[in-house]
SELOTOR-629021 format. One record per residue (C-alpha): z, y, x. Coordinates in steps of 0.1 Angstrom, whole numbers, padded with zeros to 4 digits, always signed. Example, Ala and Ser with C-alpha at 12.3 -4.5 7.8 and 13.67 -1.06 7.14 Angstrom:
BEGIN
+0078-0045+0123 +0071-0011+0137 
***
This chain:
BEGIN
-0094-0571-0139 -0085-0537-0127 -0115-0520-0118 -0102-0489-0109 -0079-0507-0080 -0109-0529-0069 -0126-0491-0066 -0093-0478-0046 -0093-0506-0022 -0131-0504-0015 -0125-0466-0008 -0098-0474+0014 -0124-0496+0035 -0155-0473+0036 -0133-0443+0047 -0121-0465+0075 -0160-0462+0088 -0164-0428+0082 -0130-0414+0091 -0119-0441+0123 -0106-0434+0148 -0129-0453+0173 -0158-0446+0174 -0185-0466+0146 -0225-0471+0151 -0244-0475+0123 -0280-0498+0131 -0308-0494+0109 -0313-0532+0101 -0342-0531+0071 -0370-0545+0078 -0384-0512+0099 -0356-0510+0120 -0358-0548+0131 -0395-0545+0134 -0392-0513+0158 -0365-0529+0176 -0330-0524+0159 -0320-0563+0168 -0324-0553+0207 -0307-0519+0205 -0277-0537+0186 -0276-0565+0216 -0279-0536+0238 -0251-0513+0227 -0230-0543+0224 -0234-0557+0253 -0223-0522+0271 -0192-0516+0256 -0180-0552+0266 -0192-0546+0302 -0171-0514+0297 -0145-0521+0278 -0152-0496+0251 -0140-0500+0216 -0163-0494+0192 -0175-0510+0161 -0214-0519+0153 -0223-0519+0113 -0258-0527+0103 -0271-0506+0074 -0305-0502+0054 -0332-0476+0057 -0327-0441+0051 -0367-0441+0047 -0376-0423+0080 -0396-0452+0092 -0416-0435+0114 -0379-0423+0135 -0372-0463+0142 -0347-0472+0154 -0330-0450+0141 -0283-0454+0147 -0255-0431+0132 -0229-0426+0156 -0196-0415+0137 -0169-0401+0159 -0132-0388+0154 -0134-0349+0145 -0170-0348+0146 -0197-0351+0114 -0218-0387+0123 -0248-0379+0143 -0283-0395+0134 -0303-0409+0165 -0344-0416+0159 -0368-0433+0180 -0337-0451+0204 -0349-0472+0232 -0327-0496+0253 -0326-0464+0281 -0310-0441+0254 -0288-0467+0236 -0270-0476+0270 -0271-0437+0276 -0254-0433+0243 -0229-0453+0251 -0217-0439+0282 -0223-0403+0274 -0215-0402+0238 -0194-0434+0224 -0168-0431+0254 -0179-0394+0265 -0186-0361+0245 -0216-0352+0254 -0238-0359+0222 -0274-0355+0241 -0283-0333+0213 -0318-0332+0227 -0323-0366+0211 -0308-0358+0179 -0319-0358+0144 -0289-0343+0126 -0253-0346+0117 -0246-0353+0079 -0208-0347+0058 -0187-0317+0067 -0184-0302+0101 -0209-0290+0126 -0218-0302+0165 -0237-0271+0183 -0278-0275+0187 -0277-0305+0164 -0292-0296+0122 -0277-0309+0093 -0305-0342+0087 -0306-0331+0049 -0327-0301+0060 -0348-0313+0080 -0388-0306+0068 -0388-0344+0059 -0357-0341+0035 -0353-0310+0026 -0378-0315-0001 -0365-0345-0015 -0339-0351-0042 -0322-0388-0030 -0309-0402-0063 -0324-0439-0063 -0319-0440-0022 -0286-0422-0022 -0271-0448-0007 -0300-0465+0015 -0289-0461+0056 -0252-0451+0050 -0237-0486+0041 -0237-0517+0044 -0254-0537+0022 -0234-0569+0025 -0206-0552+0013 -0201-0547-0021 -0169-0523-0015 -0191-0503+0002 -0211-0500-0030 -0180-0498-0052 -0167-0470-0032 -0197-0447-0035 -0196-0448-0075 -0208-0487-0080 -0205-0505-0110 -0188-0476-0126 -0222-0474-0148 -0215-0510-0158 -0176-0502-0163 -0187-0476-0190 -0219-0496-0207 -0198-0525-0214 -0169-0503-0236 -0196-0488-0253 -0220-0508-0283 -0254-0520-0270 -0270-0503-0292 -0256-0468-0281 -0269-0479-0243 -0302-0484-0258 -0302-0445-0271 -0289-0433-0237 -0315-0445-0216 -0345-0436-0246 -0326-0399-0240 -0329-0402-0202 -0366-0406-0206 -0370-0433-0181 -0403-0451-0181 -0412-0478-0163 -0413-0478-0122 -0437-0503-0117 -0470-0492-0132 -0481-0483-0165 -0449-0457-0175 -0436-0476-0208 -0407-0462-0221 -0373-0482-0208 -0360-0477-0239 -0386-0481-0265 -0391-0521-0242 -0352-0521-0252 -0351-0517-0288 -0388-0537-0292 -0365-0566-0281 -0336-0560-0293 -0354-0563-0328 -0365-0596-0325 -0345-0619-0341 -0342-0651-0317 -0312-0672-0307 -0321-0671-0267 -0337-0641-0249 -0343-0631-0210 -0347-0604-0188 -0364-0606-0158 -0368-0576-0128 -0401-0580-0118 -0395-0572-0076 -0431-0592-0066 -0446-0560-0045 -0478-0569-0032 -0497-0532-0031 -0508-0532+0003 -0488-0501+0022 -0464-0502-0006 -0427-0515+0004 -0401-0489-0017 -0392-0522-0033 -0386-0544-0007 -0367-0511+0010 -0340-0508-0019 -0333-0549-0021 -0325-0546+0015 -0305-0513+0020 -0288-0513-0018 -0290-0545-0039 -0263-0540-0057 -0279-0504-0073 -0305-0532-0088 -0280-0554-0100 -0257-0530-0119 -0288-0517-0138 -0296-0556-0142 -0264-0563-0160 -0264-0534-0180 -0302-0542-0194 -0290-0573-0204 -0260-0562-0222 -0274-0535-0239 -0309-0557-0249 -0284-0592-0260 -0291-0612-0231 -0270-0639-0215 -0298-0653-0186 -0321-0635-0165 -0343-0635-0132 -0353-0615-0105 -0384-0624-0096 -0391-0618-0056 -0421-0629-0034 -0412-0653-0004 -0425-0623+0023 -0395-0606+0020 -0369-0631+0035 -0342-0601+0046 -0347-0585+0007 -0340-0622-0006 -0311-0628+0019 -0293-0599+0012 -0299-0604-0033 -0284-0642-0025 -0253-0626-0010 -0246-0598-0030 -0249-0621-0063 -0220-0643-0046 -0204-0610-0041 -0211-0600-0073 -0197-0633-0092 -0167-0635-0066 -0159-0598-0079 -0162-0606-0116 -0195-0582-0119 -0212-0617-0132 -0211-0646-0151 -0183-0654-0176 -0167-0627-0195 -0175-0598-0172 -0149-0570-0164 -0129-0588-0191 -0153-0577-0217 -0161-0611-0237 -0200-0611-0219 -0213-0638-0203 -0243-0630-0180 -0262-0645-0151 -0293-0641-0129 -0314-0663-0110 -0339-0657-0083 -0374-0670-0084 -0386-0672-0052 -0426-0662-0058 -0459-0681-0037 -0470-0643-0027 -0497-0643-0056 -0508-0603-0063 -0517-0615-0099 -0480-0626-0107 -0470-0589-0109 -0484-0588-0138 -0453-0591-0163 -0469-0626-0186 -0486-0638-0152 -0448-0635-0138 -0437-0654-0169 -0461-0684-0162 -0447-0686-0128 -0414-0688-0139 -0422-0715-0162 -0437-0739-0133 -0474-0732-0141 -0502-0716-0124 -0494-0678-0124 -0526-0664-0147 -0525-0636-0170 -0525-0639-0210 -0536-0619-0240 -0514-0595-0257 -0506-0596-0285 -0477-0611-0289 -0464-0590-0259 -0434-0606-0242 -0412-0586-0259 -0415-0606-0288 -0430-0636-0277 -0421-0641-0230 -0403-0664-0213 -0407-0697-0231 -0419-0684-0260 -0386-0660-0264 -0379-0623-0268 -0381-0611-0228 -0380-0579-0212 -0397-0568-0178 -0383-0541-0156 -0392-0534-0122 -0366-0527-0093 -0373-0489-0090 -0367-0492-0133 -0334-0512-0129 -0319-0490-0098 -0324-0462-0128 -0308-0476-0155 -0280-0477-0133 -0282-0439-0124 -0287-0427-0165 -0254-0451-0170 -0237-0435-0146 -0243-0398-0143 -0257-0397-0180 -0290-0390-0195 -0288-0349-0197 -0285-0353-0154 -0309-0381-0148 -0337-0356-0167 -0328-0324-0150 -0353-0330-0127 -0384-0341-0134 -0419-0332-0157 -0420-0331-0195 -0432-0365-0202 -0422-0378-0166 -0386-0376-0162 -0363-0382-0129 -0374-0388-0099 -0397-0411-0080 -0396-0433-0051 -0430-0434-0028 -0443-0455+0006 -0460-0428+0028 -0485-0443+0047 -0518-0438+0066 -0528-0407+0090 -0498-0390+0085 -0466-0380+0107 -0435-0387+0084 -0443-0422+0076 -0417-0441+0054 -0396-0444+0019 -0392-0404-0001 -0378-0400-0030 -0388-0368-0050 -0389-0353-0087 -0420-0364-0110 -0442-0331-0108 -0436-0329-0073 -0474-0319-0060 -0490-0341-0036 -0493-0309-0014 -0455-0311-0012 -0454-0344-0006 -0484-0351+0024 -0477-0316+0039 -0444-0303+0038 -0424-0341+0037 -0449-0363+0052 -0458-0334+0084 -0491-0334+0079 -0520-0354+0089 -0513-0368+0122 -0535-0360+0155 -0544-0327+0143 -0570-0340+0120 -0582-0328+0086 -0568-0346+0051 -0593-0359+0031 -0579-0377+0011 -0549-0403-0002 -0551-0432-0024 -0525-0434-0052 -0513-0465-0072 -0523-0493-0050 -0553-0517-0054 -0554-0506-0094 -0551-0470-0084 -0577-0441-0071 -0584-0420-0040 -0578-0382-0046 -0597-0357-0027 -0583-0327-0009 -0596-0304-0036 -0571-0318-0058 -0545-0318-0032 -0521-0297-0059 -0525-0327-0084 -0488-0329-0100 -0473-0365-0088 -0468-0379-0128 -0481-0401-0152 -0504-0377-0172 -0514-0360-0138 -0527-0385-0121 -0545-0401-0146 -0565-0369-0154 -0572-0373-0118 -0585-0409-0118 -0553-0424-0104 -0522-0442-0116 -0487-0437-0107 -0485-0473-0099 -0457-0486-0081 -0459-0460-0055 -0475-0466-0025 -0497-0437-0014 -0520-0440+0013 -0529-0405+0036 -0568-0411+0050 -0579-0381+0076 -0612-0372+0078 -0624-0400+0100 -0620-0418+0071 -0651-0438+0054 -0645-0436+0015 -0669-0463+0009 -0655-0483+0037 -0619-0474+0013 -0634-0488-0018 -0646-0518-0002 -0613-0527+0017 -0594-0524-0020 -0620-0544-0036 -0624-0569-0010 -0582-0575-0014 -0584-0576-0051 -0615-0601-0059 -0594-0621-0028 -0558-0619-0055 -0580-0624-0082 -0568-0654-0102 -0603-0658-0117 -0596-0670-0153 -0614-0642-0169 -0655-0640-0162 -0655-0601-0159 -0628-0597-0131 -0633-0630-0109 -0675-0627-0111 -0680-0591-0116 -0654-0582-0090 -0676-0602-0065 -0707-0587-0074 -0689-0551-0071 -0681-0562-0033 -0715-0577-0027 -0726-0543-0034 -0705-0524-0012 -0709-0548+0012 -0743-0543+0013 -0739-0505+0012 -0717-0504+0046 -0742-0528+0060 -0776-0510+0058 -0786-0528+0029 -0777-0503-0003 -0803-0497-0027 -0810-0465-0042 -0800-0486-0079 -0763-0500-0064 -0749-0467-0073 -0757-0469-0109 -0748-0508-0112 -0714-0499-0094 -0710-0474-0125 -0721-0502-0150 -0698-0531-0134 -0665-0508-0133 -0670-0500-0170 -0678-0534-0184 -0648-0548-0161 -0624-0521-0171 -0633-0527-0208 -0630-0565-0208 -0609-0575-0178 -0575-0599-0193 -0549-0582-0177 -0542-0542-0163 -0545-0555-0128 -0584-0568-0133 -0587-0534-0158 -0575-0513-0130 -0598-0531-0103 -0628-0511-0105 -0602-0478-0099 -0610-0473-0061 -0646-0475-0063 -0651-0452-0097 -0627-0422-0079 -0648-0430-0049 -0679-0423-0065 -0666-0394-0086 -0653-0376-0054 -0674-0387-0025 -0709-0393-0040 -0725-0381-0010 -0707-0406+0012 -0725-0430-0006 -0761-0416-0008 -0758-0409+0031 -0750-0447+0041 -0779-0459+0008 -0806-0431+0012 -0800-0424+0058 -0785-0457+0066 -0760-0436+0077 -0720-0437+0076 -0709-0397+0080 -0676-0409+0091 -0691-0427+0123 -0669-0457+0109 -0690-0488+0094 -0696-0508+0120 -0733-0521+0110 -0744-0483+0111 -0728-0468+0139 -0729-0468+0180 -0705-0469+0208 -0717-0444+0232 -0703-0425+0268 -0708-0390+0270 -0719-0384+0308 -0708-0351+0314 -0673-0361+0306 -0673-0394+0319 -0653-0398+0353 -0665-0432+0362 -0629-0447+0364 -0641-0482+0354 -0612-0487+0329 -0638-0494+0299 -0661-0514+0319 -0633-0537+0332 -0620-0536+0296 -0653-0550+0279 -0651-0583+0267 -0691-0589+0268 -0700-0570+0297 -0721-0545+0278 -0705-0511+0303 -0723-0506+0336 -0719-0479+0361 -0710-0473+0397 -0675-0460+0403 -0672-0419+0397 -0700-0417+0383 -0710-0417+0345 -0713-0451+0327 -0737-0466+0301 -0734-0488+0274 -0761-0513+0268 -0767-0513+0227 -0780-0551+0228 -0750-0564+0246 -0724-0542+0229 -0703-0558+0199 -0683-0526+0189 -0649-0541+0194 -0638-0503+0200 -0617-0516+0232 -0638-0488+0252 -0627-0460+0232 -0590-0466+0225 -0590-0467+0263 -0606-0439+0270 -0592-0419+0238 -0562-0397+0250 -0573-0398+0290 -0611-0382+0289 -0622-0387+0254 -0659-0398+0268 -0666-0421+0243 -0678-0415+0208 -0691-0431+0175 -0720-0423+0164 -0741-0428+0134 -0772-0440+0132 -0771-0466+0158 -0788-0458+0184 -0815-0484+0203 
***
């Protein structure tokens, strides 16, 4: 195989999007984009350049991670750099077309910016933008600017050439590169890469597996599920390379059936892949023999835990194990196995291709590279970032993320998932790396970060992560399936009006004994929410135990729906709106909300919010 002509073809075919002469759109087609309406604006755009006989071809991409901009299209034309379009609606799309496609009128108003050389007038360059500027896209350097059913796409824009090099080097020399890259692990705990490497290598066995471990289930975490969709093939290089270097001939990538558009596009770009001679027999011409399976995962929480993931694989109930022997030395039916997760694998394929000394230019000491994170919550720039390890979460919430949205105050963001802790906006310039946020009460996790504002309820927080845990918990150990319920009992019973001035303590005592006996990391990492929770926002919790009182105005058992008459107009919206019947009032004048009737739904005030703000929480309930 000539690899170097497979690369000149494939850069013949992406510079025949990027340089045409007709004009190209580019659709944001991940998961966000079809969720905000991508599909339609696609139909759309089509649709008018039939009616109008305009040539122009439509490419669907990934996401560039600016979730909160979709739908977001890239319209590239001849002699100008490719303009970037947020928040499109059918109105603008056919506007577009007419205006921009066939005219040259670019409606900068309803830019976002222009990237590659050359400049339109009014319109920024999108890389320095406040929500870019920051970041440093090594892992998504390809996510929203091609198409990720085409592997020449990937090829063209340095693919494979990681591979190309591993496999003319000795395994063993791949092994030292990515222990000098000082990769750790993506998806939760920070292992060395290449420490897990060698462990394996060492084992003497005649069969051994890799598996990437892509079963995301942190709730507002989706940087996984991002990647697979916009840039498989980044994944799948770093795959093949892991199993060269480690001595492996079959592996998995395990993937949880709620991601059908990140499964589709792995299915395809394996065919791809295997068409190309990237996989399966004697690869590249080298003499190895590889190749990768997908198990399709139930949706469990618990089987992203690595010997959890193994039991799935083999057919049985997905539960963790003890450890020793760690799958390293004893996994996948009973063999030598290593874990990575995607974020890890889309790495290995960076250190092989740019080399060790450039992947850990940027980074902390003992946290190297970069990092890929889910903003979520009260904030303005939600979506996918990518930014160095020791990047502070000041950086992160306030200069890439905008803010907290609505004008409201930060209070505080939860880091790591459901095994992770909230941090407080005293320690707002906590570094974002492993030793950091540990010191802090957190974990890196996988890295989903959740931004709360200040109407936020920490104890509300804790219970919501608890709740989802002792729900994913797979209950074969006692302390995490009985003590997790008694945790949420507890809080329950705290948001309710029924704390006792003793929960707090037996809060403390459950975390401990859980966290020191739990099976698994996941059930160890459980009690994370509520211990940060209590550390940071102990007076949250003595208010709602001691006053019966929730300070944010958010539990529903302690709080009121009330009208403010001197700003209430008497429209009628909320009382037409109420599905009991609990608002009364004549029209233009102030309205009442009878307490017995009322079932704090909350329709009332997200009616009124925004027009005359005249209703209010308030805490305690009043009679």
């Amino acid at each position: 195989m000539d690899f170097n002509k497979l690369v000149h073809n494939a850069e013949k075919e992406l510079n025949l999007i990027y340089n045409s002469e007709k004009p190209v759109v580019l659709i944001g087609s991940a998961t966000c984009g079809k969720s905000a309406g991508s599909e339609e604006i696609t139909s759309v755009i089509q649709e008018e350049c039939i009616k109008n006989d305009i040539e122009c071809k439509l490419v669907k991409v990934g996401c560039i991670g600016l979730c909160y901009a979709e739908p977001i299209i890239t319209i590239i034309k001849a002699n100008n750099p490719p303009v970037f379009y947020g928040n499109v609606t059918v109105e603008l799309a056919k506007e577009l077309v007419h205006k921009y496609i066939s005219g040259e009128d670019p409606l900068t108003d309803h830019a976002l910016g222009t990237i590659g050389k050359g400049k339109i007038e009014n319109i920024p360059n999108l890389w320095t933008l406040p929500v870019l500027k920051p970041q440093v896209r090594r892992i998504l350097r390809n996510c929203g600017l091609i198409d990720p059913y085409n592997i020449n796409h990937y090829l063209a824009r340095g693919g494979y050439s990681g591979l190309n090099e591993a496999l003319k080097m000795e395994p063993e020399d791949i092994v030292e590169k990515v222990k000098q890259s000082g990769l750790r692990g993506r998806g939760g705990a920070g292992f060395p890469t290449g420490i897990k490497w060698q462990l394996c290598r060492d084992e003497e066995s005649d069969t051994k597996y890799l598996i990437c471990n892509a079963d995301e289930g942190d709730p507002g975490a989706f940087m996984n599920r991002s990647l697979l969709e916009s840039d498989p093939h980044s994944i799948l290089e770093g795959i093949v390379i892991a199993a060269y270097a480690i001595g492996v001939e079959k592996g998995y990538i395990y993937c949880r059936a709620e991601y059908p558009l990140a499964l589709k596009t792995l299915y395809h770009a394996i065919s791809q892949m295997k068409d190309a001679g990237f996989l399966g027999e004697n690869i590249l011409d080298s003499g190895f023999n590889f190749d990768v399976k997908i198990k399709v995962g139930a949706g469990a929480f618990v089987c992203g835990e690595e010997t959890a993931l193994i039991a799935s694989i083999e057919g049985k109930r997905g539960t963790p194990r003890t450890r020793p022997p760690f799958p390293t030395t004893s996994g996948l039916w009973g063999k030598p196995t290593v874990i990575n997760n995607v974020e890890t694998m889309a790495s290995v394929t960076l250190v092989m291709q740019k080399g060790p000394s450039e992947f850990s230019k940027v980074g902390s000491e003992d946290s190297k590279g970069t990092k890929t994170f889910s903003m979520v919550g009260d904030i303005y720039h939600t979506g996918l970032i990518e930014v160095p390890l020791g990047t502070t979460l000041r950086e992160v919430i306030f200069a890439i993320g905008g803010g907290v949205a609505n004008g409201k105050k930060f209070k505080a963001v939860q880091v790591g998932g459901p095994s992770g802790g909230c941090i407080p906006k005293d320690f707002v310039d906590t570094r974002i790396d492993y030793s950091s946020l540990n010191v802090a009460g957190a974990i890196m996790g996988s890295g989903g970060m959740v931004v709360m504002d200040e109407d936020s309820c920490m104890v509300d927080v804790a219970h919501y992560f608890l709740k989802f845990t002792q729900n994913e918990s797979c209950g074969k150990c006692v302390p995490c399936r009985l003590g997790t319920k008694q945790m949420l009992d507890i809080l329950t019973d705290i948001t309710e009006g029924r704390g006792r001035k003793d929960d707090i303590n037996l809060l403390k005592e459950l975390s401990n004994a859980i966290k020191d006996s739990s099976l698994c990391g996941l059930g160890q990492g459980y009690p994370n929410p509520v211990l940060t929770t209590l550390r940071y926002f102990m007076p949250e919790y003595e208010a709602h135990i001691n006053d019966k009182v929730c300070p944010a105005n958010y539990c529903k058992e302690l709080i009121s729906y009330v009208i403010m008459p001197e700003k209430c107009t008497g429209c009628r919206l909320c009382l037409k709106s109420c599905p009991v019947g609990a608002i009364t009032g004549e029209k233009k004048q102030p309205h009442f909300i009878n307490q017995k009737k009322c079932i704090k739904c909350g329709t009332c005030m997200d009616l009124c919010q925004g027009k005359f703000d005249s209703i209010k929480r308030v805490s305690p309930p009043v009679e």
